[in-house]
C-alpha positions in Angstrom: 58.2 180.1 132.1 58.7 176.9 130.8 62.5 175.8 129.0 62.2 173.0 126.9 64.5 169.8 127.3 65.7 170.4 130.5 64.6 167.8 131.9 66.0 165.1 129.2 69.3 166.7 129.8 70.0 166.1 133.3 69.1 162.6 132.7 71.9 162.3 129.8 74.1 164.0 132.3 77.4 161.4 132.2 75.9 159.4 129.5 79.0 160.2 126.4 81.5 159.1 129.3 80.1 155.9 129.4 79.8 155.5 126.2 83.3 156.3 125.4 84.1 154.1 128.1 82.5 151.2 126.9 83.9 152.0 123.4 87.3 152.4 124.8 87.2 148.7 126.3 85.8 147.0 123.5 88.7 149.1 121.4 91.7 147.9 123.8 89.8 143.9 123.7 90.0 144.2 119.7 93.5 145.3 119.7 94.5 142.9 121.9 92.7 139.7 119.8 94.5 140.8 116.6 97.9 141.3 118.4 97.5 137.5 119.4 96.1 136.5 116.2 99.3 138.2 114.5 101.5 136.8 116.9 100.1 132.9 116.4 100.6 134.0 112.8 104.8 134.7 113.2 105.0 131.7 115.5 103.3 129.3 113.0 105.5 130.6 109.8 108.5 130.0 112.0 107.6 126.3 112.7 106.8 126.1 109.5 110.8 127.7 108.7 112.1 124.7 111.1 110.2 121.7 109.9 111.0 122.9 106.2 114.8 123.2 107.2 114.6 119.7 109.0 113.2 118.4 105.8 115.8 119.9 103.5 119.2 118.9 105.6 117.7 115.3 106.3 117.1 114.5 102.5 121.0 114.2 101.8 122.0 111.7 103.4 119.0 109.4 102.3 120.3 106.8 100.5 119.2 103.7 101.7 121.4 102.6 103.9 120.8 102.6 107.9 123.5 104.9 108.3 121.5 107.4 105.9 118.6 107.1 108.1 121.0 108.0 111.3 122.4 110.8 109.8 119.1 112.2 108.8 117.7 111.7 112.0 120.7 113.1 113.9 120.2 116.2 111.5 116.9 116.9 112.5 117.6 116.7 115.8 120.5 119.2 115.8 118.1 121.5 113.8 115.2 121.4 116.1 117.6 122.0 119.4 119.2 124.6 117.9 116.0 126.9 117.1 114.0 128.9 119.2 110.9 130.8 118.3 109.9 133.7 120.9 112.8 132.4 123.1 111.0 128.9 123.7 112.8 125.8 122.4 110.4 123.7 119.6 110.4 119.9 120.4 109.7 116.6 118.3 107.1 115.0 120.0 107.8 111.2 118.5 110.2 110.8 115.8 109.4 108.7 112.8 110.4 105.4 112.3 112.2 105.9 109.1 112.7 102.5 107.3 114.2 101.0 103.6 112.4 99.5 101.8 113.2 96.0 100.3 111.7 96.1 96.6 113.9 99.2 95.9 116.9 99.7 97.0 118.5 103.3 97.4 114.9 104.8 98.1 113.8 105.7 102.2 109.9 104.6 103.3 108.4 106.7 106.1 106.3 104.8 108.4 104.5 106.7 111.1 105.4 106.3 115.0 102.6 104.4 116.7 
């Protein structure tokens, strides 16, 4: 007597494990991308939340003077040494040179740091 397929089957034999396994790891991989992806995400919208703060508490005291431009920049400073996103402290890599201009007075020119 002859059965039919027997011989296809032991050959499978073990084969849906390794495909679950390989499904598995390619699974775990694609969680793990979009959990860094999301993470990057909250990290860059909370830079984003400090240098917007910065920007707002270093406007007041703009107001052409030198002492204006000290105050902003001391401001900006506390801010960014007082946050801390994921338990790491943000830095300012180079500050701005932060300049008045002399055709109007009362108004702040930024020049970037070189």
């Amino acid at each position: 007597m002859v059965r039919l397929g027997s011989g296809s089957t032991r050959r499978r034999t073990g084969s849906i494990a390794v495909m679950a396994g390989v499904g598995f790891t390619v699974l775990i991989g694609l969680a793990a991308i979009s959990i860094d992806l999301g993470r990057a995400r909250v990290v860059q919208t909370e830079l984003q939340y400090i240098a917007d703060a910065s920007a707002h508490a270093a406007v007041a005291p703009l107001d052409g003077t030198q002492e204006g431009v000290d105050l902003a920049q001391t401001r900006i400073q506390g801010i960014v040494n007082g946050a801390s996103v994921y338990g790491i402290a943000p830095t300012i890599d180079s500050v701005s040179t932060v300049t008045t201009s002399a055709r109007r007075a009362g108004t702040a020119r930024r020049t970037p740091a070189r």
